[in-house]
ROKOL-770845 format. One record per residue: x, y, z of N, C-alpha, C, O in turn; residue in three letters. Coordinates in steps of 0.001 Angstrom, whole numbers, padded with zeros to 6 digits, always signed. Example, Ala and Ser with C-alpha at 12.3 -4.5 7.8 and 13.67 -1.06 7.14 Angstrom:
residues 2
+013190-005690+007800+012300-004500+007800+013200-003300+007800+014236-003319+008465ALA+012850-002250+007080+013670-001060+007140+012900+000030+007870+013409+001138+008039SER
***
This chain:
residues 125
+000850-001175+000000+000000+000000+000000+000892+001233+000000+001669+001617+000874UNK+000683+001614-000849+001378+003469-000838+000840+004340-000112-000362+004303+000149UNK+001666+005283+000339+000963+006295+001408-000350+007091+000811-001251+007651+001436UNK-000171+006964-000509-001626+007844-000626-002550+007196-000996-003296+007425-001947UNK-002572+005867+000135-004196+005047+000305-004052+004681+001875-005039+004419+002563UNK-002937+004687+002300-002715+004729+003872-003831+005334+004842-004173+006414+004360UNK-004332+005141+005681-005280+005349+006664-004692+005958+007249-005343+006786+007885UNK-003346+005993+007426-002447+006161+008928-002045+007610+008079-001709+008437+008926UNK-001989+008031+007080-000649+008787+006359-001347+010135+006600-000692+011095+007007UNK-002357+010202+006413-003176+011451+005964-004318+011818+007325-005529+012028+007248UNK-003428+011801+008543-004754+011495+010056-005088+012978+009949-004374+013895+009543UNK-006775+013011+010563-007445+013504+010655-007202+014266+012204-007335+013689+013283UNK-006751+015946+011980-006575+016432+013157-007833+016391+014172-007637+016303+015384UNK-008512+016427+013884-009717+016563+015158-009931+014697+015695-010895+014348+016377UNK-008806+013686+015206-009035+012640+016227-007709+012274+016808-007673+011183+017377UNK-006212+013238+016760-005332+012922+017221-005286+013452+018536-005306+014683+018512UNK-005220+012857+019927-004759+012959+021066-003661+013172+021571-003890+013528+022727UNK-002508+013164+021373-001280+013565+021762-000565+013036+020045-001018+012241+019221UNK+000718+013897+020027+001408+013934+019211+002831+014740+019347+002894+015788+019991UNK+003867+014216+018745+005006+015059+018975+005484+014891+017648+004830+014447+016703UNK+007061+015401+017631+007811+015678+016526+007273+014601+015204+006859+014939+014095UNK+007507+012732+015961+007698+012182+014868+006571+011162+014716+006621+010334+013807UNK+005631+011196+015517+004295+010446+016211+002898+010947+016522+002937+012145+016803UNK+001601+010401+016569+000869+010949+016946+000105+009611+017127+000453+008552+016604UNK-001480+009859+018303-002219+009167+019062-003267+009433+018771-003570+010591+018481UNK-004098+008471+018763-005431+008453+017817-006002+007057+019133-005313+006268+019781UNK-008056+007338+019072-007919+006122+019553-008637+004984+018527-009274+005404+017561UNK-008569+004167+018661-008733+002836+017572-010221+003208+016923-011170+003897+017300UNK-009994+002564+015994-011934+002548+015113-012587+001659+015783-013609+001654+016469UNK-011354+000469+015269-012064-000307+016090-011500-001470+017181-010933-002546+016993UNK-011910-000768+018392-011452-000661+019507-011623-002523+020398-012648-003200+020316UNK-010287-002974+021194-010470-004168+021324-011346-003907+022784-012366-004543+023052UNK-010976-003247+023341-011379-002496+024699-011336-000923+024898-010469-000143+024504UNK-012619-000632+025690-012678+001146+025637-011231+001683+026146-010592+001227+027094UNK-010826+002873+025206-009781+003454+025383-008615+002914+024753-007542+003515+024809UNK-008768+001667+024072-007679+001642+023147-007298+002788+022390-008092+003710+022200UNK-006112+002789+021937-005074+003955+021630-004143+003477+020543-003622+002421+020902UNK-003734+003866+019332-002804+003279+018448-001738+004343+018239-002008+005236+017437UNK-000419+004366+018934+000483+004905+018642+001189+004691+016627+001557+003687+016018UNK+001074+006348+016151+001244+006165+014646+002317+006697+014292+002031+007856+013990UNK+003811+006456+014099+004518+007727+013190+004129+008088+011725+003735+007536+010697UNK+004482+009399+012230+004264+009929+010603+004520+010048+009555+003996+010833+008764UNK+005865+008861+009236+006688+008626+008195+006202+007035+007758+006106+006020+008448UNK+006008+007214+006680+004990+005610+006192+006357+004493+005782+007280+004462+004968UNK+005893+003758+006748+007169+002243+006386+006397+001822+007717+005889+002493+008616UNK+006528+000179+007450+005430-001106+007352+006043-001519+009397+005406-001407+010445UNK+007380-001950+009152+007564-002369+010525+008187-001441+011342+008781-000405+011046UNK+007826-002293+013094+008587-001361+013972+010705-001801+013555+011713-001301+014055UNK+010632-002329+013033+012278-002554+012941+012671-001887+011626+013791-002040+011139UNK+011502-000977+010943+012181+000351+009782+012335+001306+010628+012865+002316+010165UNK+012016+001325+011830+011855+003025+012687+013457+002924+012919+014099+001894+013124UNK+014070+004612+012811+014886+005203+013392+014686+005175+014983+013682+004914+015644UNK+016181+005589+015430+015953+005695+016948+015091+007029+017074+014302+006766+017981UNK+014934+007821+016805+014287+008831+017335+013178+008668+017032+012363+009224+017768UNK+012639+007881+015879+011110+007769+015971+010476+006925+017004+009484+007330+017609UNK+011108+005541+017278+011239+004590+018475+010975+005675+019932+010015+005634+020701UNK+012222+006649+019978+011645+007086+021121+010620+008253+021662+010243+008499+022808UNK+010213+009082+019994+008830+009268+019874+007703+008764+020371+006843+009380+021000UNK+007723+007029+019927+006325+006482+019675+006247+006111+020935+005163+006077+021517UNK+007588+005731+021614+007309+005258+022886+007313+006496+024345+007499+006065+025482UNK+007112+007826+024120+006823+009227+024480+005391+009056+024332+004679+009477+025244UNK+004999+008648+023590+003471+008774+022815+002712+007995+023824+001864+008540+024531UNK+003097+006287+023936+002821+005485+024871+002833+005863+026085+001810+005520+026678UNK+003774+006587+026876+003480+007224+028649+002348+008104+027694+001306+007577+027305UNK+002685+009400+027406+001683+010214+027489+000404+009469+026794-000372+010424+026781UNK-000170+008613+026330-001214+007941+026164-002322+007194+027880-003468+007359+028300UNK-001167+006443+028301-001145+005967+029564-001926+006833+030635-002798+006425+031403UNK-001282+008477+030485-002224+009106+031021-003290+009910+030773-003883+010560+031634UNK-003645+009869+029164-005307+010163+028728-005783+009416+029072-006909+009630+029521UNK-005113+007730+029089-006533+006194+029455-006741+006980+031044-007696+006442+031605UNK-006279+007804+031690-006700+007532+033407-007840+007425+033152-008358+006335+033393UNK-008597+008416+032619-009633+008513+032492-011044+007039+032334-012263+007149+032466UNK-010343+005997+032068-010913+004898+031635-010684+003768+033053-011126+002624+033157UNK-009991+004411+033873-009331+003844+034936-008983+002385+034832-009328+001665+035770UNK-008179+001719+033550-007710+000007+033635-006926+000126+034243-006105+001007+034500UNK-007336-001671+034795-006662-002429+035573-005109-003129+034802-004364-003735+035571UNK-004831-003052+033812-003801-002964+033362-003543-002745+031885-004321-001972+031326UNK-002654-003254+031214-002373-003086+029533-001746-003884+028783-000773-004431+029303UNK-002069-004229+027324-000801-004941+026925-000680-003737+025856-001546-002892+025629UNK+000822-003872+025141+001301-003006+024409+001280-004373+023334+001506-005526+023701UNK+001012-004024+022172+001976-004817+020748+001766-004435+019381+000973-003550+019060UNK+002508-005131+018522+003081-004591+017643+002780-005717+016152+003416-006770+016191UNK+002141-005565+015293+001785-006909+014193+002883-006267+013214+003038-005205+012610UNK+003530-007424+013376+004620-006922+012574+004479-008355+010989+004910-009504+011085UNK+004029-007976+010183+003655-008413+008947+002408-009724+009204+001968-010291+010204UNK+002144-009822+007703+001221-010379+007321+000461-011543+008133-000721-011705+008437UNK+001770-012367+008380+001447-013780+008996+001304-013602+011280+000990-014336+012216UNK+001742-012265+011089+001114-011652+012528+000276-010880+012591+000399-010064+013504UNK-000901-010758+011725-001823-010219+011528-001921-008595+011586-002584-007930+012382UNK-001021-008097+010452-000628-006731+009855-001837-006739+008731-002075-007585+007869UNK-002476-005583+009021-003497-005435+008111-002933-004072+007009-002755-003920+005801UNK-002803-003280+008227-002386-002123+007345-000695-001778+007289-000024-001586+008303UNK-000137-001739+005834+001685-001546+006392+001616-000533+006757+002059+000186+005861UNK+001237+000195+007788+001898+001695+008080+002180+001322+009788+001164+001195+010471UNK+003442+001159+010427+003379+000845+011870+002671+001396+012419+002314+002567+012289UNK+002371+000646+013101+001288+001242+014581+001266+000306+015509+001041-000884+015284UNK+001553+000911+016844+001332+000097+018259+000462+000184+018879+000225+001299+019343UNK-000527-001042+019227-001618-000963+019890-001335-000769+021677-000512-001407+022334UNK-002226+000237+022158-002100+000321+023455-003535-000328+023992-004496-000117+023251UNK-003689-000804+024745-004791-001808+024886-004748-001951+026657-003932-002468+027421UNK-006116-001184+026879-005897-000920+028329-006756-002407+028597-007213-002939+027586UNK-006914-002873+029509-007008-004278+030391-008317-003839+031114-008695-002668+031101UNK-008932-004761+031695-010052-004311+032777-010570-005791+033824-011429-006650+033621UNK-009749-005610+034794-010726-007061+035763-011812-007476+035299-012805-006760+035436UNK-011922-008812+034589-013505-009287+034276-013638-009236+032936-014670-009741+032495UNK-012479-008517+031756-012974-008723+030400-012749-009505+029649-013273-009510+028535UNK-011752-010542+030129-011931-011991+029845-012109-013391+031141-012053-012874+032256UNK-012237-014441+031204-012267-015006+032494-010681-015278+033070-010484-014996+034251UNK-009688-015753+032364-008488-015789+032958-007515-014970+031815-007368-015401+030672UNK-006951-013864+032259-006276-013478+031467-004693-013814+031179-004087-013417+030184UNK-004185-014543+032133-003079-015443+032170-002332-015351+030565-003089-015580+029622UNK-001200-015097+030322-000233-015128+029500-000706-014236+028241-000311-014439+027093UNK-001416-013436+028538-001676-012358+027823-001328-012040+026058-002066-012386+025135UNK-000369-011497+025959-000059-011831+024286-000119-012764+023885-000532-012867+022730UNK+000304-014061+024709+000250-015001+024175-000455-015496+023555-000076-016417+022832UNK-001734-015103+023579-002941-015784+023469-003390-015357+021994-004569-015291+021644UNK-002394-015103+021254-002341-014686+019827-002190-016364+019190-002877-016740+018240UNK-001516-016962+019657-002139-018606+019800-002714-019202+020639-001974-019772+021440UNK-003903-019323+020811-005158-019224+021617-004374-020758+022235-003892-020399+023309UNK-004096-022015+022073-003573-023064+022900-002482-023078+023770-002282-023801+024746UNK-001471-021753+023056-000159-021214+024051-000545-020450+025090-000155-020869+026179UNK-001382-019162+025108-001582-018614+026118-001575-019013+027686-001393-018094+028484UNK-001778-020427+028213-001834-020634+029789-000932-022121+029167-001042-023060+028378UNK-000105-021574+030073+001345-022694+030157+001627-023370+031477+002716-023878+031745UNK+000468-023346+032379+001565-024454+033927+002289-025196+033563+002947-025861+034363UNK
***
């Protein structure tokens, strides 16, 4: 996908929430839990391992200051991640990190958390 069909390339100022030099915060369309948040840089390339260091420590500037717009949503915790191509379920190439606030009770055991991107790996005793 070229940037001028990118979703991510062309964001819409009246839904970005925090933003700095090389990043900006938006919250999801469509959201896994209220207050999800997708950290975006603004330079179009597909994975987090094309980012420069300074965009890296942009996006992850973006992430605290995200952390504290969710107060507002008050979770019980978060996972952070990252679909890094096709066969990890990358829909769109433009990076983006999902911030994904947590909530006691929104699944029954939440035990091994990312993991559960292979639903049989997730709980390991």
């Amino acid at each position: 996908m070229d940037s001028d069909k990118c979703p991510f390339c062309h964001p819409n100022e009246n839904e970005i929430i925090a933003r700095n030099a090389l990043a900006y915060a938006k919250y999801d369309k469509f959201p896994v839990n209220r207050g999800h948040i997708l950290i975006i840089p603004f330079r179009h390339f597909p994975f987090l391992f094309d980012a420069t260091i300074d965009e890296l420590t942009d996006l992850w500037d973006l992430i605290n200051k995200s952390i504290i717009i969710n107060e507002t949503e008050h979770p019980d915790g978060y996972n952070i991640g990252v679909n890094i191509g096709r066969a990890a379920g990358q829909t769109v190439m433009h990076l983006h990190i999902h911030l994904i606030p947590r909530y006691i009770g929104d699944i029954n055991d939440p035990r091994g958390g990312v993991r559960g991107v292979i639903p049989e790996k997730r709980i390991y005793d």
